[in-house]
C-alpha positions as CSV (number, residue, x, y, z in Angstrom):
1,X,92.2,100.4,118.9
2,X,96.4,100.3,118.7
3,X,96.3,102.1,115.7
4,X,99.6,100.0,114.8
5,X,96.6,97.1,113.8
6,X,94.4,98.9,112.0
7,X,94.2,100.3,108.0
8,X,92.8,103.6,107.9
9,X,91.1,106.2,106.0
10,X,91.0,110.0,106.9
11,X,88.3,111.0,108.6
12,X,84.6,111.0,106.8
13,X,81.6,112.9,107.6
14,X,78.7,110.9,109.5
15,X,75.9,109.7,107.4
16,X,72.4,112.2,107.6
17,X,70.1,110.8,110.1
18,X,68.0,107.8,109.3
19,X,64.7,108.0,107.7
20,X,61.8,106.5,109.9
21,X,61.8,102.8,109.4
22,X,59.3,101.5,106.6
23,X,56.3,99.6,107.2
24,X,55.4,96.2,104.4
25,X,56.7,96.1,100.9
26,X,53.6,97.4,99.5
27,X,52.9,100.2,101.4
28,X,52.0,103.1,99.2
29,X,54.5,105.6,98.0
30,X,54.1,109.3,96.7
31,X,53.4,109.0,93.2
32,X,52.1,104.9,94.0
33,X,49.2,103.0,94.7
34,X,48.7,99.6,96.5
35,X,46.2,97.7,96.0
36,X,44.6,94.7,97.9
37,X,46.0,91.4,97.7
38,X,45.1,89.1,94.8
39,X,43.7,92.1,92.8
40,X,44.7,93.2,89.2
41,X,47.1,96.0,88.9
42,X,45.9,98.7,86.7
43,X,46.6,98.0,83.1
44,X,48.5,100.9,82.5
45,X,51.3,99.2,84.9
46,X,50.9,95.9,83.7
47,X,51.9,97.7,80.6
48,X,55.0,99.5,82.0
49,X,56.4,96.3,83.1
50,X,55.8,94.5,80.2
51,X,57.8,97.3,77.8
52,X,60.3,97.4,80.6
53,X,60.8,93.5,80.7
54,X,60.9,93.8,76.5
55,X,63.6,96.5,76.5
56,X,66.2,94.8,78.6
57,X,65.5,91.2,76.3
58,X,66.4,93.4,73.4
59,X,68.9,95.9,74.9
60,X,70.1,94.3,78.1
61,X,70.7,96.3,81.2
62,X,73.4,98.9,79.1
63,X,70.2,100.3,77.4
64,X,68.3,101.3,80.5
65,X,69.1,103.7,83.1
66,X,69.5,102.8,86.9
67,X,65.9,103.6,88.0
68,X,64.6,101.2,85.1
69,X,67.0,98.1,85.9
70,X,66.2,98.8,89.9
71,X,62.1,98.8,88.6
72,X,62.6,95.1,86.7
73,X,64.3,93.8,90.6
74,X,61.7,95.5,92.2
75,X,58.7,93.6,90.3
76,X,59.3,90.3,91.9
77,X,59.3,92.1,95.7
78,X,56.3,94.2,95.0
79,X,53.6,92.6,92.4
80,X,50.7,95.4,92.2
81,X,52.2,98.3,93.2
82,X,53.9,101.2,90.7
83,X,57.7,100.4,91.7
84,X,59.1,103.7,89.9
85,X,58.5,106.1,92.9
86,X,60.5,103.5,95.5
87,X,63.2,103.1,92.7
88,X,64.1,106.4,92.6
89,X,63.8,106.5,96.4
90,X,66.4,104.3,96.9
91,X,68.8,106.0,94.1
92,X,68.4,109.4,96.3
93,X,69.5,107.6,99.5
94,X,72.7,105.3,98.2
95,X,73.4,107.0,95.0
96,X,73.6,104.2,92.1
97,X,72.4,100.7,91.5
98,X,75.2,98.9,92.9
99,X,75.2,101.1,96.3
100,X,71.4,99.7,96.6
101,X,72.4,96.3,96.3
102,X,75.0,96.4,98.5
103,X,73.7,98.6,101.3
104,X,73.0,96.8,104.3
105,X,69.2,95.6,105.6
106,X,69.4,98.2,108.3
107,X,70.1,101.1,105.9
108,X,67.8,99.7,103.1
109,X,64.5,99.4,106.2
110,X,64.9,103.1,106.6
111,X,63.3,103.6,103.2
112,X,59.8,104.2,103.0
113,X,58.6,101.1,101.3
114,X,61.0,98.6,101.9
115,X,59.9,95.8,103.7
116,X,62.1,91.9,104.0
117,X,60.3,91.0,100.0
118,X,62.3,94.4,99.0
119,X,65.5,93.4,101.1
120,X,65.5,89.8,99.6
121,X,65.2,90.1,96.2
122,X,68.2,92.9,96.2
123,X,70.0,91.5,98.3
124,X,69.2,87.7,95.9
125,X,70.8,89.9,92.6
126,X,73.8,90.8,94.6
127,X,74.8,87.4,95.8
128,X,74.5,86.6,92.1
129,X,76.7,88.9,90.9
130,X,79.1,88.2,93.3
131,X,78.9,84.4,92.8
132,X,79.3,84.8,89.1
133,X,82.8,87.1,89.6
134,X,84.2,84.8,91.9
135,X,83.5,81.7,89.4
136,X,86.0,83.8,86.8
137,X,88.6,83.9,89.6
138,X,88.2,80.6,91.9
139,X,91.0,77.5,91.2
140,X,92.8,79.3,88.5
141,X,95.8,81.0,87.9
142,X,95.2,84.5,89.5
143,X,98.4,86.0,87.6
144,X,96.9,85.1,84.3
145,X,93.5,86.6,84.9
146,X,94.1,89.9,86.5
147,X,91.5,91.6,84.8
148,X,89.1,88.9,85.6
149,X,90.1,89.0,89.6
150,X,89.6,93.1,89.9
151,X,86.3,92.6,88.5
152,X,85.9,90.6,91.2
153,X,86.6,92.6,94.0
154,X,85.2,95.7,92.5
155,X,81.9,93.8,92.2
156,X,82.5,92.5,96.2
157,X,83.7,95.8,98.1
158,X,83.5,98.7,95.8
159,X,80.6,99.6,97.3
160,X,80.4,98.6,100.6
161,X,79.4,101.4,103.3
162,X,82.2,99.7,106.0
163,X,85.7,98.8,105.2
164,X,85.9,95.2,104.4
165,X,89.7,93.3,104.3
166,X,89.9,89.7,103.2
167,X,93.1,87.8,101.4
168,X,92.9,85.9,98.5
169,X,95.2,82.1,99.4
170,X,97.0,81.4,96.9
171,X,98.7,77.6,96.0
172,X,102.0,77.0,94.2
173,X,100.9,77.6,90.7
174,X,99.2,81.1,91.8
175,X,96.0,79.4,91.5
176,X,93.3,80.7,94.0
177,X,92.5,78.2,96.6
178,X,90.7,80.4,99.1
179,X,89.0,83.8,99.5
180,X,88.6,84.4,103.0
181,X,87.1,88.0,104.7
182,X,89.8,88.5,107.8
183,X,87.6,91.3,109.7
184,X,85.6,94.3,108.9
185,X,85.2,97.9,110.4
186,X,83.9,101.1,110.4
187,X,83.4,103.4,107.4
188,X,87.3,104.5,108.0
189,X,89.1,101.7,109.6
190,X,89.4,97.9,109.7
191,X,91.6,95.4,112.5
192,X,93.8,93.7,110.7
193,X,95.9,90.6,112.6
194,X,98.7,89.2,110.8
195,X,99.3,86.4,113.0
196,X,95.4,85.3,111.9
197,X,96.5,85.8,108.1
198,X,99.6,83.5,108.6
199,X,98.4,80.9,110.8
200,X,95.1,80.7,108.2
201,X,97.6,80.5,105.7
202,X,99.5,77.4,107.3
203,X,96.2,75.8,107.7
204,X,95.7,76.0,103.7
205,X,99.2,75.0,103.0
206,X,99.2,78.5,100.6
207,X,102.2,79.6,99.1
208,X,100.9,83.1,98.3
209,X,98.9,85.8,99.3
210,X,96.9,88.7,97.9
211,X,95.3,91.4,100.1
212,X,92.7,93.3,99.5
213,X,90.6,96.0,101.0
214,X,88.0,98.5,100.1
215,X,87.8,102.2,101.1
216,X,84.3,103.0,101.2
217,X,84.9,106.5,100.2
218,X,85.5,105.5,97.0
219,X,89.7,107.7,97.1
220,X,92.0,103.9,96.8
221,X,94.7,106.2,98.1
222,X,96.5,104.1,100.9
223,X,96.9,106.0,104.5
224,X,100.1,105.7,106.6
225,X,98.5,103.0,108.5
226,X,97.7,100.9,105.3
227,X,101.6,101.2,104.2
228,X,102.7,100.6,107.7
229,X,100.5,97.7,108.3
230,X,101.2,95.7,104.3
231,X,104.8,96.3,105.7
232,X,104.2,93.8,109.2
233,X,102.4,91.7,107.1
234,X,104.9,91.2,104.3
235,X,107.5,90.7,106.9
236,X,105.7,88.0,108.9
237,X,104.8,86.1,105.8
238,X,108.4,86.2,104.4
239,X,109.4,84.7,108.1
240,X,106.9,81.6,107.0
241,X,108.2,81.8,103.2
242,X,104.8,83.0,101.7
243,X,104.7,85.5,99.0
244,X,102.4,88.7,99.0
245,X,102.0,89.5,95.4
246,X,100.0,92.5,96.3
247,X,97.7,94.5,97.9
248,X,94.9,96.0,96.4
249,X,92.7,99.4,97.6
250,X,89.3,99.0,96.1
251,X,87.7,102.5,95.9
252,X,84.0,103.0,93.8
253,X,85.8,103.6,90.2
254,X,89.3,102.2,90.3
255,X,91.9,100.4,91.9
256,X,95.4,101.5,93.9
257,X,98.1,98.1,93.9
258,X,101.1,98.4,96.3
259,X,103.1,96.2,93.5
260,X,102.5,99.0,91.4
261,X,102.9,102.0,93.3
262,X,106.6,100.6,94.3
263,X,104.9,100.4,98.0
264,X,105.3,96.2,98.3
């Protein structure tokens, strides 16, 4: 890859080798039991669930840790089974609630105990939360809800395993008329086509454009090859008198804008 056409990170380590795939959602875990289908579970985890289930009506999700809120997702997937042990299995392998919904169905199958119940009912509450972000942001004025649109991304890329680039199309008034992923990569690097981004952008008749991309190391710091590459793409949209407002590095915890940095 010309690497002219590509944003980069530096260099990561490889992820440890996978875990052997699982078998069916109820599969018994260490620490589990599974029982047969269309039998009782044992009353002391009919119990769990039911304080569990109480303490997020009362509390909400701030009062309970990660392992508790991934146990009330996991109840639906897995109806008889003690869903603590595969909770805290998946919190070891991607490191926080939002890394489990957001890892792919590959990486999630490697867990012992996931099976396609598991995979849909995570990957059901991150759609969700995405479609509710992006309802804050869609047809209105992006300018005037800033906050609103780097919930957004955050809740879209942050963490993402791959790098993932898309532009945000804006109309006239700045209001959002499309958000549109251009291309995705590796864990380091994404192909980025300007020509795609401007002729996409004639197509939608957009007067502005936001990018954004995610570095799935969490470190928003831009590399030479994200500067260099914001700067071909600035120049070709300013040959087809379209803005770019800005371009935004999503990292896990916070946010790097070119505007800001004095690098657009």
């Amino acid at each position: 890859m010309d690497p002219n056409r590509a944003f980069h990170e530096a260099p990561l380590p490889l992820f440890s080798a996978a875990a052997p795939a699982a078998a069916a959602d109820e599969t018994p875990l260490a620490g589990g039991i599974a029982l047969a289908p269309g039998s009782r579970p044992p009353s002391y985890i009919a119990d769990h669930r039911a304080r569990l289930r109480d303490r997020f009506m009362q509390g909400g999700a701030g009062a309970m840790p990660d392992y508790e809120l991934l146990e009330l997702v996991l109840f639906r997937a897995i109806p008889r089974q003690d869903v603590k042990p595969l909770a805290r299995l998946l919190l070891d392998r991607f490191g926080d609630f939002n890394r489990v919904l957001s890892a792919p169905p590959a990486r999630l199958a490697e867990v012992s105990g996931v099976g396609q119940a598991v995979m849909q009912e995570l990957k059901i509450v991150e759609a969700a939360a995405q479609r509710l972000a992006r309802s804050r942001v869609m047809h209105r004025p992006v300018l005037t809800s800033w906050d609103a649109l780097l919930d957004y991304c955050h809740t879209a890329m942050a963490h993402r395993e791959i790098e993932q680039f898309r532009v945000l199309y804006l109309d006239r008034k700045n209001v959002l008329i499309a958000d549109e992923e251009q291309a995705r990569g590796t864990v380091d690097h994404v192909p980025v086509y300007p020509c795609e981004i401007m002729r996409r952008a004639l197509e939608l008749n957009a007067s502005a454009l936001i990018l954004v991309h995610n570095h799935p190391s969490g470190d928003p710091t831009p590399s030479q090859a994200d500067i260099a590459m914001t700067g071909r793409i600035a120049a070709a949209a300013e040959v087809m008198g379209i803005a770019v407002h800005d371009h935004l590095i999503i990292g896990k915890a916070r946010e790097l804008s070119f505007r800001s940095e004095g690098l657009l």
